[in-house]
TIPAVEX-930271 format. One line per field, with one value per residue (C-alpha): x negated, y, z; residue number from 1. Coordinates in steps of 0.2 Angstrom, whole numbers. Last residue first. Layout:
u	(X ...);
v	(Y ...);
w	(Z ...);
bami	(NUM ...);
END
This chain:
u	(40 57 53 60 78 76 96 96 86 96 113 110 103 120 128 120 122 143 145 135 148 137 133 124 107 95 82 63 72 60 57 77 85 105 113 121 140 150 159 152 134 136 139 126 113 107 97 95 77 74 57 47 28 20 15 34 42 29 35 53 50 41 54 66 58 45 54 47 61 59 69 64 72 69 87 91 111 110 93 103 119 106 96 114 117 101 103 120 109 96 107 106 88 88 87 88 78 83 68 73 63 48 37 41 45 65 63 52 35 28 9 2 13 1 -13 -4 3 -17 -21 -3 -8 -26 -21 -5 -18 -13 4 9 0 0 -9 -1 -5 -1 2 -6 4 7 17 38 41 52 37 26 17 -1 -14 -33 -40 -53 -39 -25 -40 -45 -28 -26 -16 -16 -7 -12 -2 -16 -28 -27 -28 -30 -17 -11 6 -3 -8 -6 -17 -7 -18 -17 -26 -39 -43 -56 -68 -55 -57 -63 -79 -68 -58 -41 -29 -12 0 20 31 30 34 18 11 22 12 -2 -4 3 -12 -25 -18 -20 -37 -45 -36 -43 -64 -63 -65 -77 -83 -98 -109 -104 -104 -90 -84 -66 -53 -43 -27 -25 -9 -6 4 15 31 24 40 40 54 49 31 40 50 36 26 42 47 28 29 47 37 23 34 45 29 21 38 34 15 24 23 15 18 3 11 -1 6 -13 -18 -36 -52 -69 -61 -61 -44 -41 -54 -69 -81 -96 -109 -107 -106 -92 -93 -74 -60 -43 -25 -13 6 11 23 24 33 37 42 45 55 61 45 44 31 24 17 4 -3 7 3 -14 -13 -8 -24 -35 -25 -27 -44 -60 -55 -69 -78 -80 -96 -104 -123 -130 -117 -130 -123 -126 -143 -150 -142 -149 -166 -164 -160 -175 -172 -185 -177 -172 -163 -153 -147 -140 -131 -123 -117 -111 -100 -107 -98 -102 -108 -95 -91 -96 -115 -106 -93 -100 -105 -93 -76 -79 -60 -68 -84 -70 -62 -79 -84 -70 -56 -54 -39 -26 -9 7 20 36 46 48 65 67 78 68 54 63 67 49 44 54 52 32 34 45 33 17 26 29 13 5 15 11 -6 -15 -34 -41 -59 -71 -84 -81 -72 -85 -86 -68 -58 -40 -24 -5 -10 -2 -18 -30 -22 -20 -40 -43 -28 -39 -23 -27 -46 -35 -29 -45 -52 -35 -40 -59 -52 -42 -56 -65 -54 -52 -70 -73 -80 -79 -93 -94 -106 -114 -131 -137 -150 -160 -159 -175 -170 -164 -146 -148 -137 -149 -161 -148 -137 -136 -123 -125 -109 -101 -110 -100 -102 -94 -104 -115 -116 -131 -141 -143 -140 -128 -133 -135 -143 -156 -165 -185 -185 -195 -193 -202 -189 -176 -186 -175 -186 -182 -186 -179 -176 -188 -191 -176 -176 -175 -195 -191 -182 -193 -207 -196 -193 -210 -219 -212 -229 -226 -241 -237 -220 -230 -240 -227 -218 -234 -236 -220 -219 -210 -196 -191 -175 -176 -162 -164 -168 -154 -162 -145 -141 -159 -154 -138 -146 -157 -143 -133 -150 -150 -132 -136 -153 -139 -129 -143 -155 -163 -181 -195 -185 -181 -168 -152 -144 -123 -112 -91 -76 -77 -98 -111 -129 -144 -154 -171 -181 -196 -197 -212 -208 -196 -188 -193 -192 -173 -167 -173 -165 -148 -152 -154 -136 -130 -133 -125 -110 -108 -112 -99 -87 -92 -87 -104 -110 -124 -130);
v	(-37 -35 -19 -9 1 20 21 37 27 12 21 35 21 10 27 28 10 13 29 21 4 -9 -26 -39 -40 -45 -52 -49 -49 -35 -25 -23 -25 -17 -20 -2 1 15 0 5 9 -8 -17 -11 -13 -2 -8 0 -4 -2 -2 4 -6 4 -15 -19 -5 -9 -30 -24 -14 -26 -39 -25 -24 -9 5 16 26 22 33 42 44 52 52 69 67 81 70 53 62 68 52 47 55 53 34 35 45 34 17 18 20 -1 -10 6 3 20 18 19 27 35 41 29 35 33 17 6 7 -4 1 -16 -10 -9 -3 10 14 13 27 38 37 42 55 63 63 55 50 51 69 73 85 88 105 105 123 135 145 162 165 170 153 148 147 162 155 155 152 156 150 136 132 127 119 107 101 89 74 65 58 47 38 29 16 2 -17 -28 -43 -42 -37 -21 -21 -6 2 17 28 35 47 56 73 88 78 66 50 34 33 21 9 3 -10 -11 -24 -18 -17 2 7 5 14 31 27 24 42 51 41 47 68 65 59 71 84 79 77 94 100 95 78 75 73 55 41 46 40 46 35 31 21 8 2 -11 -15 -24 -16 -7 -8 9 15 4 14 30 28 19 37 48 39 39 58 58 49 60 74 62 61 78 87 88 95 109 109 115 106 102 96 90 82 83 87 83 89 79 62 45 35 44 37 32 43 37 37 55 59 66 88 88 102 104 106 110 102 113 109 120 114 125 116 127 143 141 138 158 163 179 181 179 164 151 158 160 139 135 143 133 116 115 108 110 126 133 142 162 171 178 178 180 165 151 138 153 161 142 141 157 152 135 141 157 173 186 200 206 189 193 209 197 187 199 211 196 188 171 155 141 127 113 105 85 89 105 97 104 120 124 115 119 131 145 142 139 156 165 157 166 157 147 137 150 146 140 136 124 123 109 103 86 84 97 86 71 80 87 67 64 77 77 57 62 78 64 52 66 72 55 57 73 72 75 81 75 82 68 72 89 98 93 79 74 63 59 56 44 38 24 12 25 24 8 5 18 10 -7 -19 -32 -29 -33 -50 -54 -55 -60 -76 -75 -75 -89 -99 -95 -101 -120 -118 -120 -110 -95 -86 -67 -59 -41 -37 -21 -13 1 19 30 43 61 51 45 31 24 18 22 9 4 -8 -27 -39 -56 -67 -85 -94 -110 -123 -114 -127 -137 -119 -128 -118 -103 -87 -72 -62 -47 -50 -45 -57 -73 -85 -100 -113 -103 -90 -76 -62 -55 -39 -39 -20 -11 2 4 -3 10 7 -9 -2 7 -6 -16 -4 -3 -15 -33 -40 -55 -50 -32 -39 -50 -38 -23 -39 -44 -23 -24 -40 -54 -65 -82 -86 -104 -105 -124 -128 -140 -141 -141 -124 -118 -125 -118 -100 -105 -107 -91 -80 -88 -83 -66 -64 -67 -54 -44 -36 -21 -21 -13 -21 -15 -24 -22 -35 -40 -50 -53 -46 -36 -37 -45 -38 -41 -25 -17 -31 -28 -37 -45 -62 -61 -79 -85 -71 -69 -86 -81 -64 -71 -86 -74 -63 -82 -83 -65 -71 -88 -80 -67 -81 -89 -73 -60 -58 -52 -40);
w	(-17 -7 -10 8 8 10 16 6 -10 -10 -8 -22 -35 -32 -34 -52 -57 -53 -61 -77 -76 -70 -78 -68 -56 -71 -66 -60 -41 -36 -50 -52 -68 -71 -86 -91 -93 -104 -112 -130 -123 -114 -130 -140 -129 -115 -100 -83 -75 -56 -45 -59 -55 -72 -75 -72 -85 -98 -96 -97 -113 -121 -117 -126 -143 -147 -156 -141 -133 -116 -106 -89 -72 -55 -46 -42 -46 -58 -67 -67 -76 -89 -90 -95 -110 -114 -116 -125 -139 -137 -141 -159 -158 -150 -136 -125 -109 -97 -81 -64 -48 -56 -44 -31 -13 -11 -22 -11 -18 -28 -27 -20 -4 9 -2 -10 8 14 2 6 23 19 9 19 36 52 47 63 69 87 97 117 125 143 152 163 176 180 193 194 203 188 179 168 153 152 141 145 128 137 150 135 125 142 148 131 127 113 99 85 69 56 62 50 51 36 40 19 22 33 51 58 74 83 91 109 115 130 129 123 116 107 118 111 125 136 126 134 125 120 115 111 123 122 139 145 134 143 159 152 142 156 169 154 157 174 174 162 171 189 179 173 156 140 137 126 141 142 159 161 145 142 137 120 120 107 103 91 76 64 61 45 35 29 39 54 56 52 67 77 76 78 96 99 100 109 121 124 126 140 148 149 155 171 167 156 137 123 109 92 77 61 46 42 24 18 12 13 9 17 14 -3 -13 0 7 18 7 3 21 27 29 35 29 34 27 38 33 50 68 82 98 112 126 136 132 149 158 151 137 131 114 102 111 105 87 93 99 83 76 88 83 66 62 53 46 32 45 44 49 64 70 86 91 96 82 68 75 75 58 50 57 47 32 34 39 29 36 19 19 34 28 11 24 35 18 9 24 31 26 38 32 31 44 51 59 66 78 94 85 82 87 106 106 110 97 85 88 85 68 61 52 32 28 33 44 41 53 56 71 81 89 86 72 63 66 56 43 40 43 27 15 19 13 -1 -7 -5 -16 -31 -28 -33 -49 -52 -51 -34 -36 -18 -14 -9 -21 -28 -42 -55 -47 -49 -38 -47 -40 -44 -62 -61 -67 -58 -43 -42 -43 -32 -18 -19 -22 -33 -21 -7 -14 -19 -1 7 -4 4 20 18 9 25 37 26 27 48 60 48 40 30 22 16 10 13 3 12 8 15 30 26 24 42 46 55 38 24 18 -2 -4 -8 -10 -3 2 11 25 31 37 51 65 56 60 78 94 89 94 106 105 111 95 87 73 73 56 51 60 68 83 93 101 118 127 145 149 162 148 137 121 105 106 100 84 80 80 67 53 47 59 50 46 57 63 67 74 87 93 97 105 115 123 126 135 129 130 124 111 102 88 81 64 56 40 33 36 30 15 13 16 0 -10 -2 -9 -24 -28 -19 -32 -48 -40 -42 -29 -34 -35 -20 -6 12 22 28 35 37 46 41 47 62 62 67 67 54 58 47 36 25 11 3 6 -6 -10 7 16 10 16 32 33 27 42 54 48 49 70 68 59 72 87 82 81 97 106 108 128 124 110);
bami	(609 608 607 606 605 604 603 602 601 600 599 598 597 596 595 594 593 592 591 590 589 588 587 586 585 584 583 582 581 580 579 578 577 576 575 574 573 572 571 570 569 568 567 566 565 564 563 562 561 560 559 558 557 556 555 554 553 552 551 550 549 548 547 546 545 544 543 542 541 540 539 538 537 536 535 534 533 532 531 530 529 528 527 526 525 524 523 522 521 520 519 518 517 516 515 514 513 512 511 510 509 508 507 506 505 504 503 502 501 500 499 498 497 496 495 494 493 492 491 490 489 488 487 486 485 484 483 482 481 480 479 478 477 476 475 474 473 472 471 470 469 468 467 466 465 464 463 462 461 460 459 458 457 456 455 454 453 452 451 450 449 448 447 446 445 444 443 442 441 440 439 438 437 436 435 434 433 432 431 430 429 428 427 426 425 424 423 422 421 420 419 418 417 416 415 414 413 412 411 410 409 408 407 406 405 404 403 402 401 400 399 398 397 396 395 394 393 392 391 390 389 388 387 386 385 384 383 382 381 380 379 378 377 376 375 374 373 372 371 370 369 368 367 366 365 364 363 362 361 360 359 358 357 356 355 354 353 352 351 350 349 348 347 346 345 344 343 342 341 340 339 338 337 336 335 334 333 332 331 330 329 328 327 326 325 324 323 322 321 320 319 318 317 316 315 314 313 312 311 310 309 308 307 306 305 304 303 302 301 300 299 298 297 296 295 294 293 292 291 290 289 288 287 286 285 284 283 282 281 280 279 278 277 276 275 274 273 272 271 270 269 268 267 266 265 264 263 262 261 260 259 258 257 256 255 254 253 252 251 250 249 248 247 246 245 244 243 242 241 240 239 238 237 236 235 234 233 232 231 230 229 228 227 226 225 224 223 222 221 220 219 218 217 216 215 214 213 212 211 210 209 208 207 206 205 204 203 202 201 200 199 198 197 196 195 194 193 192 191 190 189 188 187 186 185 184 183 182 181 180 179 178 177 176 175 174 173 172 171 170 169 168 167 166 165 164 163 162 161 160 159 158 157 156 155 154 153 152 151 150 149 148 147 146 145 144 143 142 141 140 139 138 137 136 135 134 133 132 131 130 129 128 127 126 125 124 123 122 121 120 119 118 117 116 115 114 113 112 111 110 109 108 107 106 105 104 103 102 101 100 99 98 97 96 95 94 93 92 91 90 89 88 87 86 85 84 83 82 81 80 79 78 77 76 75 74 73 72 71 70 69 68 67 66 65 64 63 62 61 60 59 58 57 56 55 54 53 52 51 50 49 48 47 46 45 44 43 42 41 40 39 38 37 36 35 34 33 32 31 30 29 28 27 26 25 24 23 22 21 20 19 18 17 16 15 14 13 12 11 10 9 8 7 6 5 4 3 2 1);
END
């Protein structure tokens, strides 16, 4: 890995000195990869015991050691037929001797030496292990070898290093901070979704509480695409295996859908035959043999409905907008609460346009995507716009289209003033895209809003519309989505806001504290006047006394609290207590503590905390 940034040099150099310290402790293991990564450094290696936390104290013990031996990373070359030799007597071959065959003949092959330790590295480090004074471990995950889950699972140790410590300790604070806000955790504690196994890893069971904050976020951008224009669809969850080879969903995408579902009569004629698993998915990807597909995306039924019917240049743009839901076959290692998941709702939108009005399309798109972005306080972010690889087979469609439709998408970044960057080989298969990268409150960044532009599904369906010169002509489709998914944007909102939602989003937006029974009756007299005006309200009728009340309220994160004693209930008033001040805000008559309610939640004001 050349070319690495001093930091990089710094986690991978400490990725070598991981290994190093393990070989001494367990001299048995076998080691895979130790690469950098975005936050931290990692290796995987192959151990016959667990490894403990206790083992990971050790392990950072000894890594200290090696530190402050000051050993010096030597890097010399070899040929292939020394490297095979050398890592047979280092007695690393399991793991090792792959991945020197992964380097390409005529490619320098280069090992890195610190004090007893050699491993097979392209680089590049630091030159002294002295230099490595703030690192830190963190955790060990079961990894399989490659990726593959058909491959043995490894154990992969995870750290993190800093130039310096007063960087690390920073890190480390952010560290607890996120795991105070880890979306499973919070969703657990308010109740807001569940993940059964007996339902299925990775499918979303939405309480009422979390559906509640998914209706207001749908609510919200639905208002918005009326606004501009769209109108909404539904369409099924399953389609014929036919309509996704048109589009190049299947079997391009086949490694990450479910199996396809093969009618009764097919599949039980098939057996007779004595077709086996994998001859039934040879016949399946090759098209001798139909089925339906559980529907891995939206577009290609969006574009029947476009298709259903003639269009003029005058009916353009046509803009088609659906809360799809879509299946994903993720790995099982790879899912992750709400923000990795095998079945999810996309706020999906998909317009077909001309090639004049490309631009301003795109525009209005990332007009919707920095809308939400400011409404939720997520003002923090990047722009990431996602190139072809030419280099690639996996793109579909000629090279002129792929090149217009990445010239619209730069032309309209530009106008963004906000940061962005190019990364060639990010492109949807069928089209370039941009995606909007957020940071949260915490500096954790996200990839949530995206919008692309595609010349290739419009030509792969045949769809036309007839311009003003009276010929047939093929238009542009553009696929955008702002909140991405609704689970993974409501997962990384969790996150983002510590699960104290502004008051337009939380579950329950006000809580009735009666300090005693004799105020319950007043209190129910107003959770009814709360209710007519749609404000989301409960009472607290425990005998408990009022701090107690006021603490429950906090835990369950309530943005407001109106309190009853004896003396408002007798002026018709409530004391009003917001979550974010963790005072009281003064004594309202009930009309007035209602429309104060009403004005925070239209003008969907922020927490403060």
């Amino acid at each position: 890995m050349a070319g690495m940034t001093p930091l990089e040099e710094i986690r991978h150099s400490c990725a070598h000195v991981l290994a190093t310290a393990v070989l001494r402790l367990f001299p048995e293991a076998k080691l895979d990869i130790g690469p950098p990564t975005d936050n931290g450094f990692y290796y995987d290696i192959d151990l016959d015991r667990q490894i403990t936390a206790e083992d990971l104290e050790r392990i950072e013990e000894e890594m200290c050691k090696v530190a402050k031996e000051n050993q010096r990373f030597e890097r010399f070359e070899t040929s292939r037929e020394e490297a095979e030799k050398l890592i047979r007597e280092i007695g690393q071959e399991r793991y090792k001797l792959g991945r020197l065959a992964d380097i390409p003949k005529g490619d320098p092959i280069s090992f890195y030496r610190n004090g007893e330790f050699v491993d097979l590295c392209a680089g590049t480090h630091v030159n002294y292990t002295k230099k490595l004074k703030a690192f830190k471990l963190l955790s060990v995950a079961g990894a399989y070898h490659r990726g593959d889950a058909g491959n043995k699972q490894l154990q992969r140790i995870y750290g993190t290093a800093f130039p310096n410590k007063a960087e690390l300790e920073e890190y480390l604070e952010r560290l607890e901070e996120a795991k105070k806000r880890d979306h499973r955790k919070l969703g657990r504690e308010l109740n807001l979704f569940q993940i059964d196994d007996q339902v299925g890893p990775g499918l979303v069971l939405w309480t009422a509480k979390g559906a509640i904050i998914r209706k207001e976020l749908q609510a919200f951008i639905a208002e918005e695409l009326r606004l501009q224009g769209y109108a909404e669809v539904f369409t099924p969850h399953i389609g014929k295996l036919g309509l996704y080879r048109t589009s190049g969903h299947f079997p391009y995408y086949r490694d990450s859908q479910f199996f396809p579902i093969v009618e009764g009569q097919a599949l039980s004629h098939l057996a007779d035959e004595g077709c086996s698993c994998s001859e039934l998915s040879n016949r399946l990807n090759e098209g001798d043999v139909d089925g339906f597909l559980l529907k891995p995306m939206n577009c290609p039924m969006h574009i029947k409905i476009f298709d259903a019917e003639p269009h003029s240049y005058r009916d353009l743009p046509v803009r088609l907008a659906e809360f799809g839901t879509v299946y994903r076959w993720e790995q099982s290692g790879e899912l992750n609460g709400l923000t990795r998941v095998r079945g999810f709702t996309q706020d999906d939108a998909h317009i077909f346009c001309t090639q004049e009005q490309v631009e301003e399309e795109i525009q209005g798109c990332l007009d919707l995507v920095r809308t939400v972005f400011r409404t939720l306080g997520m003002t923090d972010y990047r722009v990431r716009i996602g190139l072809r690889d030419p280099d690639s087979s996996k793109y579909t469609g000629e090279e002129v289209l792929w090149d217009k439709a990445e010239a619209a998408l730069r032309a309209v970044a530009k106008t963004l003033d906000v940061p962005y960057s190019e990364e060639a080989g990010e492109a949807a298969f069928y089209g370039p895209k941009i995606d909007f990268v957020v940071k949260d409150v915490i500096g954790r960044e996200w990839q949530l809003g995206t919008v692309q532009v595609d010349y290739n599904l419009p030509e792969r369906f045949d769809l036309t519309y007839v311009g003003a010169d009276n010929k047939e002509h093929r238009p542009v489709m553009i696929h955008r989505a702002p909140f991405g998914s609704m689970e993974r944007f409501t997962g990384v909102l969790i996150e983002h806001f510590g699960g104290n939602f502004p008051v337009w989003l939380a579950p329950e937006q006000v809580r009735l504290l009666p300090i005693t029974d004799d105020e319950l009756a007043a209190a129910e007299t107003l959770l009814a006047k709360l209710k007519a005006a749609r404000i989301r309200a409960t009472i607290d009728g425990h005998s408990d006394k009022l701090g107690a009340k006021i603490r429950r309220a906090e835990v369950d994160r309530i943005p407001y609290m109106f309190v009853l004693g004896k003396k408002e209930v007798a002026e018709d008033k409530v004391t009003v207590r917001s979550r974010a001040e963790k005072a009281d805000e003064g004594t309202r008559t009930s009309a007035e503590a209602v429309a104060l309610l009403l004005e925070r939640i239209g003008e969907k004001a922020l927490p403060v905390a």
